[in-house]
C-alpha positions as CSV (number, residue, x, y, z in Angstrom):
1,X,-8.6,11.7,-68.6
2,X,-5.7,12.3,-66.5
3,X,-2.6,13.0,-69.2
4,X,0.9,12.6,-68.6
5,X,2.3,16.1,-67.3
6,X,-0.7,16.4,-64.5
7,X,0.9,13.0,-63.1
8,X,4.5,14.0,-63.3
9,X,3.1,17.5,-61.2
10,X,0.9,15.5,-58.8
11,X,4.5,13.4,-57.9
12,X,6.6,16.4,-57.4
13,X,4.4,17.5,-55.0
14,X,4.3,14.7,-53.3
15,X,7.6,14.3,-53.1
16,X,8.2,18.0,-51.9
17,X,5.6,17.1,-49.4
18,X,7.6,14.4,-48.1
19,X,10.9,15.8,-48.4
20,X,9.5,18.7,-45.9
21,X,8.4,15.9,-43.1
22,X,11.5,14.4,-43.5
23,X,13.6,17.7,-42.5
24,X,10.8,18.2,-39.5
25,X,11.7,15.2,-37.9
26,X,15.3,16.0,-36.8
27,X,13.9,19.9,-35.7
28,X,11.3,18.5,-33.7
29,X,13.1,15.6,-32.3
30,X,16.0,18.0,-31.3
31,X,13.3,20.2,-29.5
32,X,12.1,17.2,-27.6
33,X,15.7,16.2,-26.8
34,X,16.1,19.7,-25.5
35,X,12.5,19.6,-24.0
36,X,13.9,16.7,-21.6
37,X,17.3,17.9,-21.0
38,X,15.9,21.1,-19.3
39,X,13.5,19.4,-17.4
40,X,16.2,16.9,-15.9
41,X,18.4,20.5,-15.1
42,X,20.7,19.7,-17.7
43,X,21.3,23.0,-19.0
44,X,24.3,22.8,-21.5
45,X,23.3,19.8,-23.0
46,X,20.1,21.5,-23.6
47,X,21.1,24.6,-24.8
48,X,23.0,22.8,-27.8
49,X,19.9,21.1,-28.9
50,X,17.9,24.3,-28.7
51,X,21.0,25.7,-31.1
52,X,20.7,23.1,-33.3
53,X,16.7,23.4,-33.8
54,X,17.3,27.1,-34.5
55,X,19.7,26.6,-37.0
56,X,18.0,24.6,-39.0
57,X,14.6,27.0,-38.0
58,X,15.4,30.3,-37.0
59,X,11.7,31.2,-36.1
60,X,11.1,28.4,-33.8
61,X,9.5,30.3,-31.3
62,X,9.4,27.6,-28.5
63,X,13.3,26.9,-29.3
64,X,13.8,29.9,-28.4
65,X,11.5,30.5,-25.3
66,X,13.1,27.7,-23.8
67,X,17.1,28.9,-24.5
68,X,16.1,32.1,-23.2
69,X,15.2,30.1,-20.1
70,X,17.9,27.9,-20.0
71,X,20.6,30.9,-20.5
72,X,18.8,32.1,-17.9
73,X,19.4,29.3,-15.7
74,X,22.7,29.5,-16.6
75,X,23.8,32.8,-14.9
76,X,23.6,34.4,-18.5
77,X,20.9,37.3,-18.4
78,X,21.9,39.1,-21.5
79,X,21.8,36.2,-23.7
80,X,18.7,35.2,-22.1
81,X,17.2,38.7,-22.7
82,X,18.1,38.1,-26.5
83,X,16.4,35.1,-27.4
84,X,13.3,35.7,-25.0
85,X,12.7,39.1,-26.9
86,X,13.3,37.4,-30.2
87,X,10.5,34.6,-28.9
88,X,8.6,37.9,-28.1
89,X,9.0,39.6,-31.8
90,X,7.5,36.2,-33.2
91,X,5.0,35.9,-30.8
92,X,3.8,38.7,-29.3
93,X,0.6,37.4,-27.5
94,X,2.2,35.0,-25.6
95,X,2.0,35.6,-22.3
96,X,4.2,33.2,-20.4
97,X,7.3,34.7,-23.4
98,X,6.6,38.3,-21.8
99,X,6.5,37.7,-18.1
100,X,9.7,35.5,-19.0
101,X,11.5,38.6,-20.8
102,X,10.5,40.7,-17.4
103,X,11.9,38.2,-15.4
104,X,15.3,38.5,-17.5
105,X,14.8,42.6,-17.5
106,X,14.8,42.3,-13.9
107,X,17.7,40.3,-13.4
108,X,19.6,42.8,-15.4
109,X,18.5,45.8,-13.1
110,X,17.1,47.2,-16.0
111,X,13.6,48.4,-14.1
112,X,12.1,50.9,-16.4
113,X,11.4,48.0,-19.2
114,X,10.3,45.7,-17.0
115,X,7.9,47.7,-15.3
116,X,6.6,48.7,-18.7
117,X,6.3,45.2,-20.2
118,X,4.4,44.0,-16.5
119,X,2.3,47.1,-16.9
120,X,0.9,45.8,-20.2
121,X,0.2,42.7,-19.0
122,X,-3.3,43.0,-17.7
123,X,-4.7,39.7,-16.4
124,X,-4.4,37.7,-19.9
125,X,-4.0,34.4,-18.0
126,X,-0.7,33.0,-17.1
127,X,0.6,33.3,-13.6
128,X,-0.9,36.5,-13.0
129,X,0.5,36.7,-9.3
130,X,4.1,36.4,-10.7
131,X,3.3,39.3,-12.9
132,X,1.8,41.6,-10.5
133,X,4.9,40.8,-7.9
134,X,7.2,42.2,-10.4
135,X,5.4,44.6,-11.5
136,X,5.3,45.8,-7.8
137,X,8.6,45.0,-7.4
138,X,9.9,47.1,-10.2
139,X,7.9,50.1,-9.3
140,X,9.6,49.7,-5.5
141,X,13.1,49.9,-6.7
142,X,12.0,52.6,-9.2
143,X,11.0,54.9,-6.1
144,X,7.3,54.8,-7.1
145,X,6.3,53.6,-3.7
146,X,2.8,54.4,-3.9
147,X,2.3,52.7,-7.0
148,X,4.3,49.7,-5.6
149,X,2.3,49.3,-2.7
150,X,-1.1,49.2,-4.6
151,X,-0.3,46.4,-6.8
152,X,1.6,44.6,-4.1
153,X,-1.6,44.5,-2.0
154,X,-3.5,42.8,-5.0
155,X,-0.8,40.0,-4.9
156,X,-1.6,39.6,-1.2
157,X,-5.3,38.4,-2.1
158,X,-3.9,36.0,-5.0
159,X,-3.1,32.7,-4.7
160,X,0.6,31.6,-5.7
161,X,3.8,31.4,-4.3
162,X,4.6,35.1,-4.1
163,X,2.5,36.1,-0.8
164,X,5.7,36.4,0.9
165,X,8.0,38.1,-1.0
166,X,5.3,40.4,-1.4
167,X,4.9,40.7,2.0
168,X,8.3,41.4,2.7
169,X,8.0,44.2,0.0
170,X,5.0,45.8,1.4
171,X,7.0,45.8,4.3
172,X,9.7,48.2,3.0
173,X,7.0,50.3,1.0
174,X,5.3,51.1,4.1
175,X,8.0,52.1,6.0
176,X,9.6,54.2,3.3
177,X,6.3,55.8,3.4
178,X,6.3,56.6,7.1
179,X,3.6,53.8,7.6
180,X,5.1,52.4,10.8
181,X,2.2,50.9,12.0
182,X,1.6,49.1,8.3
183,X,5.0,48.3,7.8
184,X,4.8,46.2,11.1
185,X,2.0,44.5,10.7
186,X,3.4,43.0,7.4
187,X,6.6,41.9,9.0
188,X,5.2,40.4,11.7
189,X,3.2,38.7,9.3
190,X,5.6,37.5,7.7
191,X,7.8,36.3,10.9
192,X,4.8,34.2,11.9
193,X,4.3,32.1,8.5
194,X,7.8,29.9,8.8
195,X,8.0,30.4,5.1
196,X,11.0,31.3,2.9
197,X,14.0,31.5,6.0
198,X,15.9,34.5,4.4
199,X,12.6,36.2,3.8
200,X,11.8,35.8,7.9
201,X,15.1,36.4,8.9
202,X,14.7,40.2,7.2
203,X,11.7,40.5,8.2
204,X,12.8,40.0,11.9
205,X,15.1,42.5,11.3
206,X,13.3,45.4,10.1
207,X,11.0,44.7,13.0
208,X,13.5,44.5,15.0
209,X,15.1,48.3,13.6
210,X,11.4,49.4,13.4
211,X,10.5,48.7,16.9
212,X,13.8,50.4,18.1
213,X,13.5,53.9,16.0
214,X,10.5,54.7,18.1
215,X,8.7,58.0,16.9
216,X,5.3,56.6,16.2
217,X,4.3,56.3,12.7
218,X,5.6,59.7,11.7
219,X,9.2,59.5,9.7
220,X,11.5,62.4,10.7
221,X,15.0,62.9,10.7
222,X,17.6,65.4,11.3
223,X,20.9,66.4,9.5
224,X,24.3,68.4,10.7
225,X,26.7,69.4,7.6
226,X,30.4,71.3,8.3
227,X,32.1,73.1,5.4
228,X,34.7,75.7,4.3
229,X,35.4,77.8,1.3
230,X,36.9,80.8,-0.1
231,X,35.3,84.3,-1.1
232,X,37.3,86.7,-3.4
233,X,34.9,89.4,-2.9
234,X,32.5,89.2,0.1
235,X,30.0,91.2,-0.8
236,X,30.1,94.0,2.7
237,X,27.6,95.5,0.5
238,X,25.9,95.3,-3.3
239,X,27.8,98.4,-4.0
240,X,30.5,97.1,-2.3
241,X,34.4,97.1,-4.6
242,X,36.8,96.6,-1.9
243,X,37.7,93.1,-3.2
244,X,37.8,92.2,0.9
245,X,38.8,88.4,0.4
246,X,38.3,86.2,2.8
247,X,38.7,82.4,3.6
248,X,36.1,80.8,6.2
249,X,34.1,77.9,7.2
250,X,30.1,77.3,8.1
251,X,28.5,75.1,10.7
252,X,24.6,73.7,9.7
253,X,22.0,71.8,10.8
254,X,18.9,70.7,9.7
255,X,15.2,68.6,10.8
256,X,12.4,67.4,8.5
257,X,8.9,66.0,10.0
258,X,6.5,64.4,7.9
259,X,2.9,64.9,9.8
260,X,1.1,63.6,6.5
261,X,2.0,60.8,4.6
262,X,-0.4,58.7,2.7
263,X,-0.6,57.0,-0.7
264,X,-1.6,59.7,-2.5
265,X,-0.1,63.2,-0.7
266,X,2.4,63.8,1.3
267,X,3.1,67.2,3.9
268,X,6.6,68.2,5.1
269,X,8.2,70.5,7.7
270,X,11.6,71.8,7.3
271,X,13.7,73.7,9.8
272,X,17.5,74.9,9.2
273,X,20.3,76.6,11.0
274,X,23.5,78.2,9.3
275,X,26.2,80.2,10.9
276,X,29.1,80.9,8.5
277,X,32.3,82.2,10.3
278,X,35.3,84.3,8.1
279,X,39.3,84.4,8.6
280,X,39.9,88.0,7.5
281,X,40.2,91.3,9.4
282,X,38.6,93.5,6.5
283,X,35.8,91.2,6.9
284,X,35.8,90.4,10.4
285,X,32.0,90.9,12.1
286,X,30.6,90.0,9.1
287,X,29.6,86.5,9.9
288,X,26.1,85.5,8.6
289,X,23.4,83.4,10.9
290,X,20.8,82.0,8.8
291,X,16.9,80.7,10.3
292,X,14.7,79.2,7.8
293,X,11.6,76.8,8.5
294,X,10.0,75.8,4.9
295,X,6.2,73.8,4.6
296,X,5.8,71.7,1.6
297,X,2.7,70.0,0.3
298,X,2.6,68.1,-2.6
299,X,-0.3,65.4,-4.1
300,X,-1.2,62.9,-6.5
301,X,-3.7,63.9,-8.7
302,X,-4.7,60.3,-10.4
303,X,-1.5,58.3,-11.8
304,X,0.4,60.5,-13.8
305,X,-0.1,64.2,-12.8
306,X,1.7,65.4,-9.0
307,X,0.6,68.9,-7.6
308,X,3.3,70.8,-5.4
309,X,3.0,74.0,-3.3
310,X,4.9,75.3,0.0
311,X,5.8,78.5,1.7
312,X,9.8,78.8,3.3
313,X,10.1,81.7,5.9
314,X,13.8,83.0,6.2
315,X,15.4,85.0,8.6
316,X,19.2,86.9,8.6
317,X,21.4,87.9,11.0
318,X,24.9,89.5,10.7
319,X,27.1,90.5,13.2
320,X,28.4,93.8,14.4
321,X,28.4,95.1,10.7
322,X,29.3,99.1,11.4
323,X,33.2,97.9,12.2
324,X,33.2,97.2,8.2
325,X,32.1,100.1,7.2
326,X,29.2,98.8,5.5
327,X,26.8,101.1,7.3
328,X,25.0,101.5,10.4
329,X,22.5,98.5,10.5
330,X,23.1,97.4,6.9
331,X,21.7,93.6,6.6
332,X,21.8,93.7,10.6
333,X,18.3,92.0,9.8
334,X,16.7,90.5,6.9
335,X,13.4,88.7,6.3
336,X,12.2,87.0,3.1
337,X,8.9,85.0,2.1
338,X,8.9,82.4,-0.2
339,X,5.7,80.9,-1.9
340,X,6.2,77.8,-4.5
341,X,4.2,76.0,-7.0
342,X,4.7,73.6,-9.3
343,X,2.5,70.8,-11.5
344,X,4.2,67.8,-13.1
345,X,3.3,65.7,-15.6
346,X,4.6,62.1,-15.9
347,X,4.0,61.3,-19.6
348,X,6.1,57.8,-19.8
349,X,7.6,55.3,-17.1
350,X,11.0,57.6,-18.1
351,X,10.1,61.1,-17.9
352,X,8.3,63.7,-16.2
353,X,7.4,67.4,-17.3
354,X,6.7,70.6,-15.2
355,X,6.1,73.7,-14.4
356,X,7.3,75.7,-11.4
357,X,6.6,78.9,-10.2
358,X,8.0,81.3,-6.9
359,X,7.4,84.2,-5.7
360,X,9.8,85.5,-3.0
361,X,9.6,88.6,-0.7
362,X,12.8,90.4,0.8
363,X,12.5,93.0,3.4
364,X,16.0,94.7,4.9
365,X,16.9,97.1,7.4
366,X,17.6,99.6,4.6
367,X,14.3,99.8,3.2
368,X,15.5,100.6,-0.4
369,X,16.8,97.1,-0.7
370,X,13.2,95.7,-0.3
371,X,12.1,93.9,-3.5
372,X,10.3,91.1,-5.0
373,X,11.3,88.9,-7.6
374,X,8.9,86.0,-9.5
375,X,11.1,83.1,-11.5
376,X,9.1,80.9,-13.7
377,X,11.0,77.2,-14.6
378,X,10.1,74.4,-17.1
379,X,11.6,71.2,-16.0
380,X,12.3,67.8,-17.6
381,X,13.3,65.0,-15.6
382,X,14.4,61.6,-17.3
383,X,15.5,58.4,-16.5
384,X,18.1,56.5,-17.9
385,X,19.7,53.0,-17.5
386,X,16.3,51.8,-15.9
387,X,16.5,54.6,-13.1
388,X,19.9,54.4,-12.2
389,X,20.7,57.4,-14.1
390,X,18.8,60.5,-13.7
391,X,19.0,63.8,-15.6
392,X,17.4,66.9,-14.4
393,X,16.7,70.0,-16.9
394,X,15.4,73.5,-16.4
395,X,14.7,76.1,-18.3
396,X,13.1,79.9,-17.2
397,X,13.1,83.7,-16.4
398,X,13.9,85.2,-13.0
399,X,12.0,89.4,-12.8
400,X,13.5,91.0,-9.5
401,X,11.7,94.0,-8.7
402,X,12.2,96.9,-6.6
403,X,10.2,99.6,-7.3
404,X,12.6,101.4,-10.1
405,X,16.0,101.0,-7.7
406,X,18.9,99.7,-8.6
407,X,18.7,96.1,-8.0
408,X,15.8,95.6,-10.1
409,X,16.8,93.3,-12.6
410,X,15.5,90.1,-15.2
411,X,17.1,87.4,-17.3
412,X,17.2,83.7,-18.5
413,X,18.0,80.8,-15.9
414,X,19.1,77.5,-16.7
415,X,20.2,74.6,-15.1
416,X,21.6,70.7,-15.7
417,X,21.6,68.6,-13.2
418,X,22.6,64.3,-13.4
419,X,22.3,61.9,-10.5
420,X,24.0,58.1,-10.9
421,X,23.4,55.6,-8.8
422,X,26.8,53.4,-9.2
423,X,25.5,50.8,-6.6
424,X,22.6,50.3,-4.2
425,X,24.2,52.7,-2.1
426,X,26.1,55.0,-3.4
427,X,25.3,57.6,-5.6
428,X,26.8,60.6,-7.2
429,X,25.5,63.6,-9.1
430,X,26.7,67.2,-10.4
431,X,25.2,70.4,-11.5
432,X,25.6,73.2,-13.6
433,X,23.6,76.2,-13.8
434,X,23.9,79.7,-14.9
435,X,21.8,82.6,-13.9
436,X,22.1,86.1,-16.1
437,X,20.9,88.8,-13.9
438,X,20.3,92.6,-16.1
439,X,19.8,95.5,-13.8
440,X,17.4,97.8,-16.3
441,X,17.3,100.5,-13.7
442,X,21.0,100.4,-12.0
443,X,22.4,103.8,-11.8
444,X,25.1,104.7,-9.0
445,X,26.7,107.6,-8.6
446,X,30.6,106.9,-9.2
447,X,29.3,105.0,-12.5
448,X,26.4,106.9,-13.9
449,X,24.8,106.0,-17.2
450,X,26.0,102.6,-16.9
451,X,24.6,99.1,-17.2
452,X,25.0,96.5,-14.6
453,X,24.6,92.8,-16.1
454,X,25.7,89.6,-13.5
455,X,26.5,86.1,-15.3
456,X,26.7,83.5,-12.7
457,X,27.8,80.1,-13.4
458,X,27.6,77.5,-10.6
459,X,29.4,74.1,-10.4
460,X,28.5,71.2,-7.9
461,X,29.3,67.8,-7.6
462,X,29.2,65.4,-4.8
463,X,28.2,62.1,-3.4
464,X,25.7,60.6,-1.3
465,X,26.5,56.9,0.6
466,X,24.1,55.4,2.4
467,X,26.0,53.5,4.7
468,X,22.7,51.9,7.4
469,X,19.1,52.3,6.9
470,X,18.9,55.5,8.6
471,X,22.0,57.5,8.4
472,X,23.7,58.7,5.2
473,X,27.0,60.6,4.2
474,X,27.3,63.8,1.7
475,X,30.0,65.1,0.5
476,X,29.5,68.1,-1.9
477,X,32.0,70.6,-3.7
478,X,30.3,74.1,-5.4
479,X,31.5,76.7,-7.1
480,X,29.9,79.6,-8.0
481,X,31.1,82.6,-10.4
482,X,30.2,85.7,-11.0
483,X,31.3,86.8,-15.0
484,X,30.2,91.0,-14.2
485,X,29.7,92.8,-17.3
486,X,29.7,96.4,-17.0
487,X,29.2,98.2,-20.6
488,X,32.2,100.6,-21.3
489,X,34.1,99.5,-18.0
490,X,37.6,98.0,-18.1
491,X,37.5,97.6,-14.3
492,X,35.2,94.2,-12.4
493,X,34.4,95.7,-9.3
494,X,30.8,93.0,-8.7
495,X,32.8,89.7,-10.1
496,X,33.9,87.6,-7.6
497,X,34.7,83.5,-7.1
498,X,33.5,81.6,-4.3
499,X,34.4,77.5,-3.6
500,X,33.4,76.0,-0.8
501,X,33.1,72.1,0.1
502,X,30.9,70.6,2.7
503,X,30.5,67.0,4.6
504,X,27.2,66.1,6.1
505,X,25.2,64.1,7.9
506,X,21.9,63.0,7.3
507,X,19.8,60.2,10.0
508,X,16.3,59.4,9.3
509,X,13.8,57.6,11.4
């Protein structure tokens, strides 16, 4: 028999159960209320019922899918990326919340998170051509072309409303690649659908700027740079301490050619002219011509590891260098070998690790200054600020030698380097590095039984604007120290400060 209290408890909960539908009511009515505002493109009048619902429910997960959108809609990307990743915490399999969040990422520049929430994406349903455009999208403005043009090709063979765009992307890809041939078959494409009108109108005009550059489907381009600076010890000699000073300027040029390019490796040929003039009689005739042609090589090796190798041949020439006293046929002719290697690993979206190696070859006139030195570099590059901040670190040891002479010499080298891209085209960056170079084995005759240590600190800093498509602007400051430390020696005679500042061109078809 049913006493007395079990009633009374059967009631409350009854009651409690009603109580709860009643509060329901108002949330879910607000929703709707929202629901409709939206979809008639009344955004502030459906943002304050999506406010309401989650003030009375903070885990309304559709409340606040939907403000994300509208805030969204309403020119207000951060907010929108608050609310969509706090739809995202309390729902983490829905896919529609995620693609949404991208969508915000994206509109916020901010690349690397993006691509990272796309990339997890798989095809779980949803509007899987919307997911693979961005994803390809991201990767473009990342600088991962390859990557980009892969996944923009899948959205090619999908069916949605992103064939163009991706088109139009493919387009770019291709011809940052090299691919002339590619890139204009995707804008001509694209000219002859009469879709989007902005979308044809660009299109038009990279074919247009394409068709124009000429050069086949190979990319090459070719740079000129002017510069002066200041020397307070040219070095007439390694032995040299007859602090000659000297003030002067330097006339360069430059030519890359890209034979190979294809999604997965890439090979490059580098040439290079320098001719540096001085303003001093103690160092007049000592002006230096530099020839250098470099071959560089480098491939993908599946998605995350790259493989890098080249060779650079250099050649110097200075002029006229008995009437300085720095000895008949002294650096009258110099030839070096350069091999490199390197392996890199990118282990996140962010960062990449590697190893470099070089070996380099020197032969003089002066046979005794012949040597070989090996330098060995761990480097970690990461990205910042989804990609528009890059920092560059490296870390080794330098071994010069020279058969038991006197420049035979090792130490530590280090360097920190930091690009920032303040808008689309313009970027700046600076450097620091410092080099200690110990000669074990240096023994001259007016300093015997002494010990010859170099610490040279460098200084850089410069920007790049890329004022067209093809032709860019640097302009670059260094400095570059030399902090000699001879052990029981009050005089300096190797330390020496050097600034020079450049401005150079840089066209590229």
């Amino acid at each position: 028999m049913i006493n007395a209290l079990t009633v009374k408890i059967a009631l409350f909960v009854l009651l409690g159960i009603a109580a709860r539908r009643v509060d329901a009511a108002p949330v879910e009515l607000e929703f709707a209320k929202g629901v409709v505002a939206y979809s008639q493109g009344k955004l502030d009048l459906a943002a304050d019922h999506f406010m309401l619902v989650l003030g009375q429910a903070p885990e309304h997960v559709q409340a606040c899918a939907y403000l994300g959108q509208v805030e969204l809609g309403r020119g207000h990307p951060v907010e929108a990326v608050k609310h969509l990743r706090r739809a995202g915490e309390l729902d983490p399999g829905n896919f529609a919340i995620r693609l949404d969040l991208a969508l915000a990422l994206v509109r916020l520049e901010q690349f690397v998170e993006a691509e990272q929430i796309l990339a997890k994406q798989g095809n779980l349903g949803g509007d899987a051509s919307a997911a693979q455009y961005y994803l390809g999208f991201c990767r473009y403005k990342l600088g991962r072309i390859e990557e980009a043009v892969e996944v923009l090709e899948k959205v090619q063979g999908m069916d949605g409303d992103f064939a163009s765009a991706a088109a139009y992307y493919l387009g770019l890809a291709h011809a940052k690649l090299g691919n002339k041939k590619q890139a204009l078959a995707q804008f001509e494409s694209l000219a002859g659908t009469g879709g989007q009108q902005n979308l044809v109108r660009l299109a038009r005009e990279n074919m247009a700027r394409l068709q124009g550059g000429g050069g086949g489907s190979r990319t090459w381009g070719l740079s000129a740079s002017l510069g002066g600076g200041y020397d307070s010890n040219v070095a007439l000699t390694t032995m040299d301490t007859a602090d000659a000073a000297a003030a002067g300027m330097f006339l360069a040029a430059g030519a890359y050619w890209r034979p190979l390019e294809r999604k997965q490796d890439r090979l490059q040929l580098d040439l290079r002219l320098f001719r540096s003039f001085h303003f001093s009689e103690a160092t007049e005739g000592f002006d230096l011509t530099d020839l250098g042609v470099g071959l560089h090589y480098q491939r993908m090796l599946g998605q995350v590891f790259r493989l890098r190798a080249g060779y650079i041949f250099d050649v110097d020439l200075i002029d006229e260098l008995a009437s300085v006293g720095a000895g008949e046929g002294f650096g009258l002719f110099m030839q070096a070998h350069q091999a490199l290697a390197g392996l890199s690993w990118r282990w996140s979206a962010w960062a990449e690790l590697g190893l470099r190696y070089s070996f380099r070859a020197a032969f003089f006139e002066q046979d005794e200054r012949n040597h070989f030195a090996h330098e060995v570099l761990l480097t970690q590059d990461l990205l910042f600020f989804d990609g528009r901040f890059h920092v560059g670190l490296q870390a080794g040891v330098q071994v010069e030698d020279a058969k038991g002479l006197d420049w035979d010499l090792w130490g530590p080298v280090a360097a920190f380097e930091s690009r920032l891209r303040l808008i689309e085209s313009l970027q700046v960056w600076g450097r620091v590095d410092f080099r200690r170079e110990d000669h074990h084995h240096f023994d001259v005759l007016w300093l015997p039984n002494e010990r010859r240590v170099d610490n040279l600190l460098g200084l850089a800093a410069g920007l790049t604007w890329q004022f067209s498509d093809n032709l860019s602007l640097l302009l670059s400051y260094r400095y570059l120290q030399n902090l000699a430390d001879e052990v029981d020696l009050d005089i300096d005679p190797f330390g020496y400060d050097r600034h020079s500042v450049s401005l150079a061109f840089m066209g590229r078809l």
